[in-house]
N, C-alpha and C positions, 0 to 999 in steps of 0.2 A: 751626250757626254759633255760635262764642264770640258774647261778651257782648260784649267790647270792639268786636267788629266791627259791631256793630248801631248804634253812637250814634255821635254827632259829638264828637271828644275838645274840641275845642275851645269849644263850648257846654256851659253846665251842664245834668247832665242827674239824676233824682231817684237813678240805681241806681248813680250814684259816690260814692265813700268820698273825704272829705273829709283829709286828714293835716296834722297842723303838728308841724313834728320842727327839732330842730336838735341842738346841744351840749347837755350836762347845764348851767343857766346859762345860757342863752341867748335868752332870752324867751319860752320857746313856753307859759309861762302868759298875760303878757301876750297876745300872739298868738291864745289859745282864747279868752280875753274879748273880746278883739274881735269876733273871727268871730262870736261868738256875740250880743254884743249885734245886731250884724249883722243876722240872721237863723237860723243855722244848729242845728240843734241839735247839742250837745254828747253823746258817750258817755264817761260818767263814772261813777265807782261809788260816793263818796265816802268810799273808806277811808282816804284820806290828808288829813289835815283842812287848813283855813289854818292857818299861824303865824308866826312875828314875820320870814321868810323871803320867804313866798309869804302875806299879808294877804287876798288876796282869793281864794285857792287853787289849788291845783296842780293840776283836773281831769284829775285822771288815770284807767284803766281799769288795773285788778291783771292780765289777761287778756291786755292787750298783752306783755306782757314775756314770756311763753311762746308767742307766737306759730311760734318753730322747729313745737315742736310740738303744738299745737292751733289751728287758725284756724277751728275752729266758730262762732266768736263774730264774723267778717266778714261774711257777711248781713246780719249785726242793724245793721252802720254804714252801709247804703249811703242814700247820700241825709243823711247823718248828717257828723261831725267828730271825729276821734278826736286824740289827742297822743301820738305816738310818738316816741323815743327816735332819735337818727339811726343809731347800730348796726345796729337793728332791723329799716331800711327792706331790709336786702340778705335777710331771709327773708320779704318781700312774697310769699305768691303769685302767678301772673299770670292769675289766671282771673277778675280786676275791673279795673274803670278809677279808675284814683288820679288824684287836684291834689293836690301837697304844696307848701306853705308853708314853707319851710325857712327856720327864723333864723339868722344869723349874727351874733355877737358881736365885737369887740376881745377877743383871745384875754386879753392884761391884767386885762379887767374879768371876764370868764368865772373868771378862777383866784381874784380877789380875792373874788368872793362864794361861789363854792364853799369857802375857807378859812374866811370868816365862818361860813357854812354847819356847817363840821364842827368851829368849836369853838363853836356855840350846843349842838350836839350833842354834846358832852364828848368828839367822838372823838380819839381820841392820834394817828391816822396823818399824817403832812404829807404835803402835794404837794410835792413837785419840779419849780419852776417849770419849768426846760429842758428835763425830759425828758417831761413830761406836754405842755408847746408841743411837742415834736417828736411824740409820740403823736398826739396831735391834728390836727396838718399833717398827716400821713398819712393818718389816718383818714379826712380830710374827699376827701382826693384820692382816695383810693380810691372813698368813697359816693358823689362827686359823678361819675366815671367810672362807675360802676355806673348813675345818672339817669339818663344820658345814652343810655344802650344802650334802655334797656325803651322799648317804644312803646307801654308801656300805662299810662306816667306822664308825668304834667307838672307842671313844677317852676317855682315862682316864687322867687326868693331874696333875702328880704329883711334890712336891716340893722335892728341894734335899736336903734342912735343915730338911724337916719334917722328912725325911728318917733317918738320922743321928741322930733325937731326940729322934723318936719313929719308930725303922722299926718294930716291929710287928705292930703295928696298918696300916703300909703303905701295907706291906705285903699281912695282909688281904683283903684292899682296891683292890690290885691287884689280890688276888686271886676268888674274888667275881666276878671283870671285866672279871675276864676269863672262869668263870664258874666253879670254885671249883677245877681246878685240878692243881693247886701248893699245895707245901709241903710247909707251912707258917714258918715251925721252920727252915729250912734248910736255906730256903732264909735269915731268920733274921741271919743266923749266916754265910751270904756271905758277910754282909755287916762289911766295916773294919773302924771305924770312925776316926780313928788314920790318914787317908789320907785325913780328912777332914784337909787340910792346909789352905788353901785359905778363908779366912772367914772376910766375910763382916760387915756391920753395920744392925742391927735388925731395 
């Protein structure tokens, strides 16, 4: 008998992989700080450090992004939190039981700080506001039809301005999807609104 058949999906249980994915810009560092002060522990590797971007860091895992082809390293998250990319989610394995966290941004405020982003970084390439919103509307429709299919995921989808208005109400949100075991006061006081920079049109 599979593994997902064994547990209750909708209680938290120690042998699921935690996920918080959304847009590149989209709050899923904010997001891992939370969870984490929370309770949960983080898989991170710390090769990508803080900076005048991401102040508190980017917890990321270098191992995620080649998941197509190598998912050796999913064992080691279960019961754990990991930050993946939302591209990413459609080379999930199905041989685990996922929660993903899925941020969603004001597509505006996602492009304004990816620009910042790439001229802190000295890079020459620009974005193309309307054609990268069009990539993006697609992309999300596609990932978010692909959630919907797997019975071996469940998806909570939060916003990042509601975060920044109201994070205990969001908190709770989250810790309801997880089954009650985040610490709801710790997460609220992980979230730093002062980095909310980038802000778009309501």
């Amino acid at each position: 008998m599979s593994f997902i058949r064994t547990i209750f999906p909708k209680k938290y249980h120690p042998g699921m992989i935690t996920i918080v994915s959304g847009l590149p810009r989209s709050g899923t560092s904010m997001m891992m700080q939370m969870i984490t002060a929370g309770g949960i522990e983080p898989v991170t590797d710390n090769i990508r450090k803080a900076d005048e971007d991401n102040p508190k860091g980017y917890y990321e895992f270098e191992k995620v992004k080649a998941i197509k082809e190598d998912t050796s390293w999913l064992p080691g998250c279960r019961g754990k939190l990991v930050k993946m990319v939302s591209m990413l989610l459609l080379d999930l394995p199905p041989d685990y039981y996922y929660k993903i966290i899925f941020m969603k941004r004001r597509i505006n405020e996602i492009l304004l700080s990816q620009r910042k982003m790439l001229d802190r970084m000295q890079h020459k390439e620009k974005i193309d506001d309307i054609e990268t919103t069009v990539n993006y509307g697609r992309h999300l429709l596609k990932v978010q039809d692909f959630l919907k299919k797997q019975k071996n995921m469940e998806v909570l989808y939060i916003w990042y301005h509601h975060v920044i208005e109201n994070a205990e109400k969001q908190a709770k949100r989250i810790k309801n999807f997880m089954g009650g075991v985040l610490k709801v006061n710790e997460m609220v006081k992980a979230v730093d609104k002062e980095l909310y920079r980038n802000r778009g049109y309501r």
